[in-house]
C-alpha positions in Angstrom: 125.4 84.6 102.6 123.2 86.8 100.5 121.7 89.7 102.3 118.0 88.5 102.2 119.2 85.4 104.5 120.7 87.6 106.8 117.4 89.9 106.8 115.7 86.9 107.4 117.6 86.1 110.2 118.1 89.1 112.0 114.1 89.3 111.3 113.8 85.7 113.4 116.4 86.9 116.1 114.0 89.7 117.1 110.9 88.0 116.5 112.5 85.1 119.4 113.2 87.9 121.6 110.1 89.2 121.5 110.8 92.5 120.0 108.3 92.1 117.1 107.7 95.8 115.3 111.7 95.6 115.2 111.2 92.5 113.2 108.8 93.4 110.5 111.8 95.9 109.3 114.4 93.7 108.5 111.8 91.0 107.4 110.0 93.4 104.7 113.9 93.8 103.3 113.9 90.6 102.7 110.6 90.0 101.5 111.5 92.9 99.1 115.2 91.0 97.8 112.9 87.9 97.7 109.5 87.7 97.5 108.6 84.4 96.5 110.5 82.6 99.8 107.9 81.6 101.9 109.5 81.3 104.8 110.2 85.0 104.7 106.7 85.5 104.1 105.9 83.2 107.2 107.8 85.1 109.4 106.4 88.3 108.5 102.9 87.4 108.6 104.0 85.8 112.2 105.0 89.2 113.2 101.7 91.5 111.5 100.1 88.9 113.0 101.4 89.5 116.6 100.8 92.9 116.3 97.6 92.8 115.3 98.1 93.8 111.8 95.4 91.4 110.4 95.2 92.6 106.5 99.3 92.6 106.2 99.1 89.2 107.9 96.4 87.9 105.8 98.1 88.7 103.0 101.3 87.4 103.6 99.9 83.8 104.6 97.4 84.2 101.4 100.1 84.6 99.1 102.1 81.4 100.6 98.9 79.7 100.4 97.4 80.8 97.0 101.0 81.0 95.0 103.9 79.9 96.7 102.8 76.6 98.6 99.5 75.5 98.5 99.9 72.7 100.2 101.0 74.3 103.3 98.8 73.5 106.3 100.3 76.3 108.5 99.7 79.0 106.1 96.5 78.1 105.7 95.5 78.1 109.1 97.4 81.1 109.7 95.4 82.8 106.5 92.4 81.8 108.4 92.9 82.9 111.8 94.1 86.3 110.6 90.9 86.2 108.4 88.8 85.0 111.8 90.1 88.3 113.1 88.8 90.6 110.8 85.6 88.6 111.0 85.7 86.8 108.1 84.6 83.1 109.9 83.1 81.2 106.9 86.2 82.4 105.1 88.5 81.4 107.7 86.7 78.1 108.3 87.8 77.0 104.7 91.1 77.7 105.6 91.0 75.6 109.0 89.3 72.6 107.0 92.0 72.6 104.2 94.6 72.6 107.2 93.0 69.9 109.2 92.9 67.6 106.3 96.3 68.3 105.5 97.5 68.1 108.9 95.2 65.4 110.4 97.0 65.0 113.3 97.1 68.6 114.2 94.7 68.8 117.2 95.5 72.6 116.8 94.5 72.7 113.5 90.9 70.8 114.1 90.4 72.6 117.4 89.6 76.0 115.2 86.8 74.3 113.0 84.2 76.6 113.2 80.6 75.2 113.9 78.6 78.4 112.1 75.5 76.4 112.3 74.3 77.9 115.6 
């Protein structure tokens, strides 16, 4: 095993148990060894996210969406509901549209359309 999975890993493990600051440690090690996995990007942003780190999150699922995977549904609506957070709601609405029509069947995904006519 190379020393990023087992960041990675150990990053998950504490994320599961709920201890989340603990996480972002071992996780940003990883991300460090290997920046362009996206899953270790995923479960960092998951964890800035939780602890209401919305710029660190927002760029963690930006650069998975943008670079890595663009075709990821979850990182988009991720990158849009840490973007929603900052209040950023046409931006984030994007990213919950680009979701939804990857993911039509995500109910999850759909529910977050924003309707920013009113």
């Amino acid at each position: 095993m190379s020393d990023a999975y087992d960041f990675f890993r150990e990053g998950q493990k504490r994320l599961r148990s709920g201890l989340t600051a603990q996480a972002t440690v071992p996780l940003e090690k990883a991300r460090r060894l290997e920046p362009q996995k996206a899953s270790i990007r995923e479960a960092l942003g998951i964890a800035y996210f939780r602890l209401a780190r919305w710029p660190d999150a927002e760029r963690e699922f930006r650069t998975i969406a943008e670079s890595l995977d663009p075709t990821d549904a979850y990182a988009h609506y991720a990158l849009g509901r840490a973007l929603e957070q900052q209040g950023r709601k046409a931006e984030a609405n994007g990213h919950y549209k680009l979701a939804s029509s990857m993911d039509p069947a995500s109910e999850q995904y759909s529910s977050r359309i924003l309707d920013l006519d009113d």
